[in-house]
PLY file of the C-alpha trace (Angstrom):
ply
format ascii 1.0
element vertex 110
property float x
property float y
property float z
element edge 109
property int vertex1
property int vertex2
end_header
23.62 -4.29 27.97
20.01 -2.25 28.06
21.60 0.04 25.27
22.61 -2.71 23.24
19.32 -3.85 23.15
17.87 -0.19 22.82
20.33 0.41 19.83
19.13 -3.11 18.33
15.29 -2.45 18.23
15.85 0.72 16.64
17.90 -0.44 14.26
15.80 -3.70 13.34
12.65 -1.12 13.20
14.81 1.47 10.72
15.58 -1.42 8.89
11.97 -2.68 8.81
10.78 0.38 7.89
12.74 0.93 5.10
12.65 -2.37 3.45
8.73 -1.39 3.23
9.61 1.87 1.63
11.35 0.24 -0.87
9.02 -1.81 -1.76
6.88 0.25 -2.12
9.31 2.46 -4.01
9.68 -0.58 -6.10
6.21 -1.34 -6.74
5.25 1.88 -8.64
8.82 1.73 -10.80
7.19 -2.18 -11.58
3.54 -0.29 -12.71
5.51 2.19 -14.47
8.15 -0.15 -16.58
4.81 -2.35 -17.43
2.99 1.01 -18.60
6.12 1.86 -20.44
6.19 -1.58 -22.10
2.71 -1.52 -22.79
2.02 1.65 -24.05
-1.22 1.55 -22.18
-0.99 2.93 -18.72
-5.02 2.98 -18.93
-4.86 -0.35 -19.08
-2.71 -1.34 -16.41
-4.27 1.01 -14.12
-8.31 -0.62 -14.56
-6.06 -3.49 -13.84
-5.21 -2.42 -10.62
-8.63 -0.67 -9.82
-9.59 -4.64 -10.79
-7.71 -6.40 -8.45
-8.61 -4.04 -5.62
-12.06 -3.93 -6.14
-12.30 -7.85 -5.98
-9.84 -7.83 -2.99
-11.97 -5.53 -0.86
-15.03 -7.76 -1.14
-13.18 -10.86 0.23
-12.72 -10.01 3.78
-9.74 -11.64 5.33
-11.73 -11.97 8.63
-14.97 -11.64 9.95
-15.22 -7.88 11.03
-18.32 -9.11 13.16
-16.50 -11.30 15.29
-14.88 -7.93 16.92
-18.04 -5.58 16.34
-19.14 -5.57 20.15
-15.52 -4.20 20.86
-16.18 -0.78 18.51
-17.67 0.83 21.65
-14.36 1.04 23.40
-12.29 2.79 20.89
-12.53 6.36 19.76
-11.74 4.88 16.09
-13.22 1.90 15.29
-11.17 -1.78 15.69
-11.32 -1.74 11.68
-10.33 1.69 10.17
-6.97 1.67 8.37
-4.52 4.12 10.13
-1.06 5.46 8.92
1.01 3.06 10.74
-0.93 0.73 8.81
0.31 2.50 5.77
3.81 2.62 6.38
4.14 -1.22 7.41
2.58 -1.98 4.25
4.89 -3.60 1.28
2.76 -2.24 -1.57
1.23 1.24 -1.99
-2.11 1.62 -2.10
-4.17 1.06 -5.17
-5.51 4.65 -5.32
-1.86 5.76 -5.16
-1.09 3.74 -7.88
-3.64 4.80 -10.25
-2.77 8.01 -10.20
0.83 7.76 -10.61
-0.77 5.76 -13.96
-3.40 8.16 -14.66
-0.49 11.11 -14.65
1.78 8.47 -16.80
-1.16 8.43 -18.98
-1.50 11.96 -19.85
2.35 12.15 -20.19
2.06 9.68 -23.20
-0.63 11.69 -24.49
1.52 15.23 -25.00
3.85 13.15 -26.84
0 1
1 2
2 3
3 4
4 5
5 6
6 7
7 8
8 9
9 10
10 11
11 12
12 13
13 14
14 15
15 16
16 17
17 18
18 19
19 20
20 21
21 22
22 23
23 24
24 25
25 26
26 27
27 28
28 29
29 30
30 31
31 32
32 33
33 34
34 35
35 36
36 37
37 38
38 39
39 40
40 41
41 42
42 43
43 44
44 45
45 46
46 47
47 48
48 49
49 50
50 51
51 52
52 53
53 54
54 55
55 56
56 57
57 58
58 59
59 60
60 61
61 62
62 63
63 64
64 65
65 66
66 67
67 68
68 69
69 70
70 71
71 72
72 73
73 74
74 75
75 76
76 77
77 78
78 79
79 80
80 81
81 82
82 83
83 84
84 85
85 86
86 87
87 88
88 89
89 90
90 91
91 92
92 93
93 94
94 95
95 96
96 97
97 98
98 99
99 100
100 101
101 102
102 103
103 104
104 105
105 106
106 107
107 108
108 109
């Protein structure tokens, strides 16, 4: 029974894991087709830098709330960290510009 349930969680984590790959696969074949369609990957990428920009001023939470707690961890409560990275569904904006900003000089040498 225990390595039923072993053989479960890591298969529902796999599973997890990859269904955020994908997405994120996903996402950057979505900037690229609109670049493509477009014929501006410029554009789409100050798009992006847009959206990001804006999004990292809103905080979701108040980081203050859990300030007093920084002096018990080696890395503080709010820094990003791979793991982070790999749960998420989209890539990161950086990552996306320059897959847009290499796009761009492709269309260039044409």
């Amino acid at each position: 029974m225990l390595a039923f349930v072993a053989v479960s969680v890591v298969a529902w984590v796999g599973g997890y894991l990859v269904s955020r790959a994908i997405s994120r696969h996903r996402e950057f074949a979505a900037d690229r087709g609109a670049a493509v369609i477009t014929g501006n990957p410029g554009a789409m990428a100050a798009a992006i830098e847009t959206i990001s920009t804006e999004m990292a001023a809103t905080p979701e939470e108040d980081l203050r709330d859990h300030a007093e707690l920084n002096a018990l961890f080696i890395v503080p409560a709010d820094a990003k960290s791979r793991l982070v990275e790999v749960m998420q569904t989209h890539p990161d904006p950086e990552k996306r510009v320059e897959r847009l900003s290499e796009l761009a000089g492709e269309f260039e040498g044409r």
